[in-house]
C-alpha positions as CSV (number, residue, x, y, z in Angstrom):
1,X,-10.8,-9.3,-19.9
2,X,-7.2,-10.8,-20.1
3,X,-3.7,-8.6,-19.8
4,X,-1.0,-8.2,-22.1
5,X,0.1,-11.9,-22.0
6,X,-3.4,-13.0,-22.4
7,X,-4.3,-14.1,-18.7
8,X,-7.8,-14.0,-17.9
9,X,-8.7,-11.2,-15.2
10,X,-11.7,-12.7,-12.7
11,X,-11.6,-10.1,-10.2
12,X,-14.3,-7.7,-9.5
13,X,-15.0,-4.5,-11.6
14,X,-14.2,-1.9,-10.5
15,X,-11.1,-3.4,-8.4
16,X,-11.2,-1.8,-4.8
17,X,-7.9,-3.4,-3.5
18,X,-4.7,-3.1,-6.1
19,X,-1.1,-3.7,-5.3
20,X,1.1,-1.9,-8.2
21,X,4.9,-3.4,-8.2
22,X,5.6,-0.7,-11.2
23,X,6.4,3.0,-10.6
24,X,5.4,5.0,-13.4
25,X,1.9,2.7,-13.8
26,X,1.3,3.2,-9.9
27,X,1.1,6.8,-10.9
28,X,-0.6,6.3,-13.7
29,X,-3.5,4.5,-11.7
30,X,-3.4,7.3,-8.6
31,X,-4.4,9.7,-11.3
32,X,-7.5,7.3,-11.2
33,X,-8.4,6.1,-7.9
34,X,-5.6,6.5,-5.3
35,X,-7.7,5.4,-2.5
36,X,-7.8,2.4,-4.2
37,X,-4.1,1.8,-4.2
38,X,-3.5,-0.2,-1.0
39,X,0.6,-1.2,-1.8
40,X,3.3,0.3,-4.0
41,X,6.8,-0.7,-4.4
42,X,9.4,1.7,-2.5
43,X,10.8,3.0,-6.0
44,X,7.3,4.6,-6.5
45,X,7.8,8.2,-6.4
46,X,5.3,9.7,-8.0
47,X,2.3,11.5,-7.8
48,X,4.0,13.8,-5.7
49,X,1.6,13.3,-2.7
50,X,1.7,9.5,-2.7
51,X,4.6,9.5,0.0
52,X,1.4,11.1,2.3
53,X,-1.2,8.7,1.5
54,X,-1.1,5.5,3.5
55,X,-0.7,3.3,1.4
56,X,2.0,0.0,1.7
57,X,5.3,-0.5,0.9
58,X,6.0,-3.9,-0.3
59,X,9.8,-3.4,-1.1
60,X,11.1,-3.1,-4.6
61,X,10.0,-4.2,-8.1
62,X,12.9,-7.2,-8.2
63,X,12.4,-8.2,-4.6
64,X,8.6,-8.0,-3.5
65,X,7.9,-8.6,0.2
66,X,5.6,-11.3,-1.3
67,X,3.9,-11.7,2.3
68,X,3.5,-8.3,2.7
69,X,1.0,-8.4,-0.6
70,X,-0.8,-11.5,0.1
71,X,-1.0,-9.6,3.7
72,X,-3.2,-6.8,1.8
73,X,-5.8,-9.1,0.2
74,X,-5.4,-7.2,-2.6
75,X,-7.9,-7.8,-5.6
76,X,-5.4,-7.7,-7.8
77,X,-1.6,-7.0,-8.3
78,X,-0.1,-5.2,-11.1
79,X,3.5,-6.0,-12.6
80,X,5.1,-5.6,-15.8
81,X,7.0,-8.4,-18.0
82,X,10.1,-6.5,-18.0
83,X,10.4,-4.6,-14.7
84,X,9.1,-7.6,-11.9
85,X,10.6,-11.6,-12.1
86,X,8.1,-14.2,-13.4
87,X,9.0,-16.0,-10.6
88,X,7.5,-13.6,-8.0
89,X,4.3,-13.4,-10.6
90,X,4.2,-17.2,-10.2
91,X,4.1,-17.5,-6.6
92,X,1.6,-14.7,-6.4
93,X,-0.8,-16.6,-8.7
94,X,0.1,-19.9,-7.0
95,X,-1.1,-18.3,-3.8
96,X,-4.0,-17.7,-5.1
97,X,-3.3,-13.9,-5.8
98,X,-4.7,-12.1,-9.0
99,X,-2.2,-10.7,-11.0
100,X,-2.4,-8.6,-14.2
101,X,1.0,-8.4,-16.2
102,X,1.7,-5.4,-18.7
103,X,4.3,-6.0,-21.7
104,X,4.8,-2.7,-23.7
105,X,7.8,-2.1,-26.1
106,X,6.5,0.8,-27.9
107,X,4.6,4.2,-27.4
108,X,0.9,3.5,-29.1
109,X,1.6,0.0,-27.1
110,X,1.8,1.6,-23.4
111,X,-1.2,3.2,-24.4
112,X,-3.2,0.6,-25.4
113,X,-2.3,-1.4,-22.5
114,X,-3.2,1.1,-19.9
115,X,-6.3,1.2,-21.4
116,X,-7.0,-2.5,-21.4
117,X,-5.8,-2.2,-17.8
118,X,-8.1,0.6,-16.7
119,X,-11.0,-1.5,-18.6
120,X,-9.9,-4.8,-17.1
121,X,-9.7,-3.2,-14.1
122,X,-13.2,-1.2,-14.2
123,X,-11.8,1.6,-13.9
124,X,-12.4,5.4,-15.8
125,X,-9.9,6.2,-18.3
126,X,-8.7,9.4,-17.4
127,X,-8.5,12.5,-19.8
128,X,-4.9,12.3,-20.1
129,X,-4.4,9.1,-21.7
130,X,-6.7,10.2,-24.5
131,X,-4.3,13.1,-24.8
132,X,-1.2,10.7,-24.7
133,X,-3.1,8.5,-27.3
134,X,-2.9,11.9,-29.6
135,X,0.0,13.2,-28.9
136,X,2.3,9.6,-29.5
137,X,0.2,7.4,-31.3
138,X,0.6,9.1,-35.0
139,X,3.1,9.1,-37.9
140,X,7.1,9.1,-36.7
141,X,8.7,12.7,-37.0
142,X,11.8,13.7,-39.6
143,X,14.6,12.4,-37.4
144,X,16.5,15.8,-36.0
145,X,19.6,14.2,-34.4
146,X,21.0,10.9,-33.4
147,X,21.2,9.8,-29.7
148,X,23.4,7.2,-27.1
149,X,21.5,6.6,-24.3
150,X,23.5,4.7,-21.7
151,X,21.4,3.2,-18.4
152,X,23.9,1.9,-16.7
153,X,28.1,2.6,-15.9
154,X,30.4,-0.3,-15.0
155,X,29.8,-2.1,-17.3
156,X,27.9,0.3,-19.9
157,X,24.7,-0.5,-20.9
158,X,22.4,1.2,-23.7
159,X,19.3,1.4,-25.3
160,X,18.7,-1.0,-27.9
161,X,16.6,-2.3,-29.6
162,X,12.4,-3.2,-29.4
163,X,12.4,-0.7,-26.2
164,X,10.0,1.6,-25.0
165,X,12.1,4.3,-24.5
166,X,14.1,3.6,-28.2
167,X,10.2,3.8,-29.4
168,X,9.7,6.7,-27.7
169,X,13.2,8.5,-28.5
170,X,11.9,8.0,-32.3
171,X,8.9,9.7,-32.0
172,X,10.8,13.0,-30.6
173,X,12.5,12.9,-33.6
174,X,15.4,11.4,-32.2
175,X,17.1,8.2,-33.7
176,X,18.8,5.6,-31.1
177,X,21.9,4.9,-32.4
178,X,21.8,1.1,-30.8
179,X,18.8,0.6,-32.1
180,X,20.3,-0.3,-35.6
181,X,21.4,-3.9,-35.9
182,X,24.5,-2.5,-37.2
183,X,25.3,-0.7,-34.1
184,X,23.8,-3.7,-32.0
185,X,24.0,-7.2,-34.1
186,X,22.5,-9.2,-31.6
187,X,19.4,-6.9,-31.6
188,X,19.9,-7.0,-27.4
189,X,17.1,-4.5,-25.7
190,X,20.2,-3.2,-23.3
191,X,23.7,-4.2,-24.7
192,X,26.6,-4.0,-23.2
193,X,29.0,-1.5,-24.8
194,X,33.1,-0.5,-24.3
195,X,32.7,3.1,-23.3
196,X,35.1,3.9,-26.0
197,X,32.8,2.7,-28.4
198,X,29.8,4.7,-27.2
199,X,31.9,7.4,-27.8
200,X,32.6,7.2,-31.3
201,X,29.4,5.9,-32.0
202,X,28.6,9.0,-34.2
203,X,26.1,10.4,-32.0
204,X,25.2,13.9,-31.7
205,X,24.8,13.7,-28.2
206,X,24.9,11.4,-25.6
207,X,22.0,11.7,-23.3
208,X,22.7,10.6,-19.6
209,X,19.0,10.1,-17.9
210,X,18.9,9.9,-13.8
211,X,17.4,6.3,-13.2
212,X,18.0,3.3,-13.8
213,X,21.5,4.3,-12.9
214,X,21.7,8.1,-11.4
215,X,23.8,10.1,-13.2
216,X,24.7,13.1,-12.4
217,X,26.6,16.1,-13.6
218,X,30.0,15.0,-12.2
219,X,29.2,11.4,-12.7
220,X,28.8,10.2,-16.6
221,X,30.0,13.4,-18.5
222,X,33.5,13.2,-17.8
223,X,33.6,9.8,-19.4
224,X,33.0,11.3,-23.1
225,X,35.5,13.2,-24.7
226,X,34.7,13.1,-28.1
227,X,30.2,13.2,-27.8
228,X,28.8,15.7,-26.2
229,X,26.9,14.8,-23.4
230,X,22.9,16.1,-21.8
231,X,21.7,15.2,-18.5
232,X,17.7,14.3,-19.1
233,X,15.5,13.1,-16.5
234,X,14.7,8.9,-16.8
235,X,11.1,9.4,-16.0
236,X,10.7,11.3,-19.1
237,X,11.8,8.7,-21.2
238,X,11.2,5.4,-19.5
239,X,7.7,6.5,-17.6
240,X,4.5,4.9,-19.4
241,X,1.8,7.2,-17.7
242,X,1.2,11.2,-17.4
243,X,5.0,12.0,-17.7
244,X,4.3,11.1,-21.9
245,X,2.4,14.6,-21.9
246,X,5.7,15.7,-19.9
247,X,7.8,14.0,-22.8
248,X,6.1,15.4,-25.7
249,X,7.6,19.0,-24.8
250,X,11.4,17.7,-25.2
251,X,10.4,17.9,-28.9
C-alpha cells in the first residue's frame, strides 16, 4: 500500500497507534476507530466528543510538538501535503516515524484517498464514505450562481484555482469566480486580491466561511458595498470527511 505521494506504508494492518496532524481527517478516522487515535493536533474539533477522549495534543498542524509524537510510538502519523510542512514530514520519517501523506484537490479525489487510507491503514470503510462517494463523485450540476470566497483579511486571500473547496463549490452548483484564469492569471490556489477588486468581481454573493480566518457578522461584511455578502461555516466547504453529507444540503 503507498499514500497519495506514492510512499510505501510498512506498518501493521489494522494500525492500533495513529497520530492525525489534519482536522477534518482526524474526524473522519474517529468515525472509524477512535480508540485508536492516540494524538490530534489542537485545531481538531470534531467529533463532538473527541475533547473527552484522552487522546494527545501535539500542537497545531504548522507547528507539530514533533517529540510529543515520537513520544506516542505511534504506528503511523497522518498529514496532508497542503495543510502540515514537508519539513516536519521529513524529520518524522528521518526518526524513524511512519508517515502517510494525503494530497486531494478535488471532491471524487478526497474520497478516493480516504479510502486508500482506511485500506492502507486496515481499517473498515465506514458507510458514510460510500454515501459521500454518491453524493459528489457524479456529473457537475447547471451552475446557479457565481461565488467570491475570501479565506483570509489583511491582505485578502481567495479561492482559486485546483482547490478542494473550488472543486467542491462547483459541484453545489456554484462557480468560483477565482477559479477562472481570467479572474486569477497566475492560476494561484489562494491569490491575493485588492478588496476593491473582490468587490466588483461580478459575484452574486460573497461567501465569508469561519476558518481559516474567522469571520464574523461584524467582521468581513462591512467591507463589501457593492456584493452581497453570506456567512457559511469553513468546515462545510473545506472539511474532507462526514461534513461532505453535511455539504451536500447547501445545494
Amino acid at each position: 500500500m503507498t499514500d497519495d505521494l506514492g510512499i510505501p506504508y510498512d506498518g501493521p494492518r489494522p494500525a492500533q497507534r495513529v497520530v492525525s496532524l489534519v482536522p477534518s481527517l482526524t474526524e473522519a478516522l474517529a468515525t472509524v476507530a477512535a480508540d485508536r487515535l492516540v494524538g490530534v493536533t489542537d485545531w481538531c474539533t470534531h467529533p463532538a466528543d473527541l475533547a473527552a477522549r484522552d487522546i494527545a495534543r501535539v500542537r497545531g498542524t504548522k507547528n507539530p510538538d514533533l517529540a510529543a509524537i515520537r513520544a506516542l510510538a505511534p504506528d503511523v502519523v497522518v498529514a496532508n501535503k497542503e495543510e502540515n510542512r514537508e519539513l516536519d514530514v521529513r524529520r518524522l520519517r528521518e526518526a524513524g516515524v511512519r508517515v502517510w501523506v494525503t494530497d486531494i484537490e478535488t471532491v471524487p479525489a478526497a474520497v478516493a484517498s480516504m479510502e486508500r487510507l482506511l485500506d492502507g491503514l486496515g481499517w473498515d470503510r465506514p458507510d458514510w464514505l460510500a454515501d459521500a462517494r454518491r453524493q459528489w463523485c457524479g456529473p457537475l450540476p447547471r451552475v446557479t450562481r457565481r461565488v467570491v470566497v475570501p479565506i483570509w483579511r489583511d491582505p485578502w486571500m481567495v479561492v482559486g484555482a485546483r482547490t478542494f473547496t473550488g472543486d467542491l463549490l462547483r459541484r453545489l452548483g456554484w462557480e468560483n469566480v477565482y477559479a477562472d484564469r481570467v479572474r486569477n492569471p497566475d492560476g494561484a490556489r489562494y491569490p491575493r486580491v485588492p478588496l476593491e477588486e473582490l468587490d466588483a468581481a461580478g459575484a452574486d454573493v460573497v461567501l465569508l466561511p469561519d476558518e481559516p480566518y474567522r469571520f464574523t457578522a461584524t467582521d468581513g461584511p462591512e467591507a463589501f458595498t457593492r456584493t452581497p455578502t453570506e456567512l457559511i461555516s469553513g468546515r462545510l466547504i473545506t472539511w474532507y470527511g462526514p461534513s461532505l453529507l453535511e455539504a451536500a444540503a447547501l445545494r
